[in-house]
C-alpha positions in Angstrom: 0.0 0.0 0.0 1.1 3.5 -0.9 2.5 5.5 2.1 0.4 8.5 2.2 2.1 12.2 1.5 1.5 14.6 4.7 -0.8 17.0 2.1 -2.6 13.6 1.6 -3.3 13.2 5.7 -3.9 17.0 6.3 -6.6 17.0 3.7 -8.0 13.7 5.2 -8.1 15.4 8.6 -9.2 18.5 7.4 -12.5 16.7 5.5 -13.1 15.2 8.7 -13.3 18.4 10.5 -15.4 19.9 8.1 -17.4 16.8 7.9 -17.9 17.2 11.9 -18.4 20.6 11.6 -21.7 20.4 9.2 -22.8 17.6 11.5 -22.7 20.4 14.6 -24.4 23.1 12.0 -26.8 21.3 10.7 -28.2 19.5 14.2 -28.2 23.5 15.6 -30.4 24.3 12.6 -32.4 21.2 13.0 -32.8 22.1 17.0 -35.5 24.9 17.1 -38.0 22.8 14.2 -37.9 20.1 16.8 -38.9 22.3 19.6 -41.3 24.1 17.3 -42.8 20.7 16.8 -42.8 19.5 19.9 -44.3 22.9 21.3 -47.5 23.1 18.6 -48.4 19.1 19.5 -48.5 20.1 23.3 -50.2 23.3 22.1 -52.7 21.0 20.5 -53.0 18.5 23.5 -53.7 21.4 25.5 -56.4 22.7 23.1 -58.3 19.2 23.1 -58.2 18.7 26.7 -59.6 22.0 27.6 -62.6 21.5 24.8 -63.2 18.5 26.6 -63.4 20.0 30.1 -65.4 22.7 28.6 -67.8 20.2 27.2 -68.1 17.7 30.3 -68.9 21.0 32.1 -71.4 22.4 30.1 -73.0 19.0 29.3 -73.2 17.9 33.5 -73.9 21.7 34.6 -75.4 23.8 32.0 -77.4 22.3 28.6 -78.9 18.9 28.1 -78.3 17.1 24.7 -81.1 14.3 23.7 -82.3 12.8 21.1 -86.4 12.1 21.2 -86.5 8.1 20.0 -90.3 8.1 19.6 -93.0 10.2 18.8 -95.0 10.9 21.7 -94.5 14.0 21.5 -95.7 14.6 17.9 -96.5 16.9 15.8 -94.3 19.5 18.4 -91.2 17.3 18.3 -90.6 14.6 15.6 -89.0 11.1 15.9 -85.1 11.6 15.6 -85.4 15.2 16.3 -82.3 16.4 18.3 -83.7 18.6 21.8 -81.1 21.5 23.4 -82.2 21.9 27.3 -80.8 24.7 29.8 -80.4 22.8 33.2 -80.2 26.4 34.7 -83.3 27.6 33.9 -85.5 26.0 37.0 -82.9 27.4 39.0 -84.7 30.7 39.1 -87.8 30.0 37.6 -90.9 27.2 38.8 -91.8 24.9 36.9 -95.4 25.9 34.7 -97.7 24.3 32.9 -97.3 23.7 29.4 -93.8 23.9 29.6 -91.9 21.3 27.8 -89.3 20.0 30.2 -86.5 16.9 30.2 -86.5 14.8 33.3 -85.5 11.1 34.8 -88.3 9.0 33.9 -89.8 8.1 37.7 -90.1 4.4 36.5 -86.6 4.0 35.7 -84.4 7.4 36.8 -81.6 6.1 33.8 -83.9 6.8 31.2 -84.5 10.5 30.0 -87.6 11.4 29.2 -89.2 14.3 27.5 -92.8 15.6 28.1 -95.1 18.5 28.9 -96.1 19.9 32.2 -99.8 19.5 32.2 -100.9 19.4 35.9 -98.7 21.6 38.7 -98.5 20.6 42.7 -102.2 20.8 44.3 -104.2 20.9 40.9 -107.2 18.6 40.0 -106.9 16.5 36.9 -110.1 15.1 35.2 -109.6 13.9 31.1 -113.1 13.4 29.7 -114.6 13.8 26.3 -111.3 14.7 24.6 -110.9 17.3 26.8 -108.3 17.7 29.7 -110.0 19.9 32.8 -107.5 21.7 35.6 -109.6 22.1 38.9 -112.9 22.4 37.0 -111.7 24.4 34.2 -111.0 22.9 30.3 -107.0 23.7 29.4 -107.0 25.5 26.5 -103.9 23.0 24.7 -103.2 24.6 21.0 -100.0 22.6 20.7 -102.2 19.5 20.0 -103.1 18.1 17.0 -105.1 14.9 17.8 -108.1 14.3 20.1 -107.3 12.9 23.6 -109.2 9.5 23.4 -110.4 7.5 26.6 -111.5 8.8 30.3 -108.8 9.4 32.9 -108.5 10.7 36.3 -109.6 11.9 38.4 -106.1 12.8 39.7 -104.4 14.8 42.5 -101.2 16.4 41.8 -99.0 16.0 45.3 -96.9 19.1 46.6 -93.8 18.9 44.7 -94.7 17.1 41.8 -95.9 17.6 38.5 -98.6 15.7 36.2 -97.1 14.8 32.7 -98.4 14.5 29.1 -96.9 14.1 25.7 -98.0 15.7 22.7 -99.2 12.8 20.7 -102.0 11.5 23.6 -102.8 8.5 22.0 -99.3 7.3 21.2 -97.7 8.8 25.0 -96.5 6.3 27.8 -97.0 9.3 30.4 -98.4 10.4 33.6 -101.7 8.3 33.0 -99.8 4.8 32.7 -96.8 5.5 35.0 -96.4 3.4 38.4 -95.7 6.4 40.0 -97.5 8.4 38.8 -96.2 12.0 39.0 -92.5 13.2 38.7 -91.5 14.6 41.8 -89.7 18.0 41.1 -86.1 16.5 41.7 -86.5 14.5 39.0 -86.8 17.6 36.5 -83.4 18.0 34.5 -84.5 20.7 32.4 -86.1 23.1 30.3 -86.4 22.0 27.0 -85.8 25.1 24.8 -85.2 24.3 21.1 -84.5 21.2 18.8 -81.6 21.8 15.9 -82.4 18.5 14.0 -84.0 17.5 11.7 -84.7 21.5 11.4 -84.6 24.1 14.3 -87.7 25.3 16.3 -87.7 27.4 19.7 -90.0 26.2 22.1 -91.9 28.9 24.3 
């Protein structure tokens, strides 16, 4: 083997140096893209754990989400319709009748159930001739769209609870076929106050 010249060697060593050098060069250039990296995935943890905090908050605390799988309440809220509930409202406000409200179903308090406030605490309930009569008097009910069929009552709203009816009266598994009858009022969840889908419609 050919004995190397000393220009030979000090070119060798000097290619390493610079080889070494653009090594160091280019990992310091390579550095901050890393830590820019590294800082907008955190960033982006960060944003998707706060949107879930903000949404367990406001889903245990402030709105109620549902979906309506039958149509008892018909023709006010459809099949498959999608219902937006504040659970502040009753916070301030009593409950009154012909709200529509969102509350644990007093048969089974893990199913949500979605009805309208017909009878309040103290009133007497008589359903007769289609019609359905509050202490005497016949409630005036535009929201309907079908005649009530069948007798009922009489019944006696308790203090603290709250007589229920769907929309669809013929097609409703409420108040009138409950075993307990009447939803006590910490059963409400609360106030129903529009659906978004299919369509959007305020409810008063």
């Amino acid at each position: 083997m050919a004995k190397k010249t000393k220009e030979e060697l000090e070119k060798e060593i000097q290619d390493k140096v610079n080889q070494e050098k653009e090594k160091r060069e280019k990992a310091v250039a390579e550095a901050p893209q890393k830590v820019n990296a590294l800082k907008e995935i955190f960033d982006w943890i960060a944003v998707i754990v706060i949107a879930i905090l903000i949404s367990f908050v406001l889903h245990t605390f402030v709105i109620v989400n549902a979906t309506v799988p039958t149509g008892s309440m018909e023709t006010t809220i459809m099949a498959g319709d999608r219902v937006i509930g504040s659970r502040l409202y009753y916070l301030r406000h009593d409950p009154a009748r012909g709200e529509i409200i969102m509350f644990d179903y007093p048969d089974d308090p893990r199913t949500l159930y979605i009805k309208r406030i017909i009878g309040l605490p103290g009133d007497h309930i008589e359903i007769t001739g289609g019609v359905v009569y509050i202490n005497g008097e016949a409630l005036d009910e535009p929201y309907l769209d079908v005649v009530t069929e069948g007798e009922w009552g009489p019944y006696d709203v308790p203090e603290g609870c709250y007589f229920m009816m769907g929309d669809n009266r013929n097609a409703s598994a409420d108040s009138r076929f409950w075993q307990n009858t009447y939803l006590t009022r910490d059963g409400i969840v609360g106030k129903a106050v529009f659906k978004y889908w299919k369509g959007f419609e305020r409810f008063n």
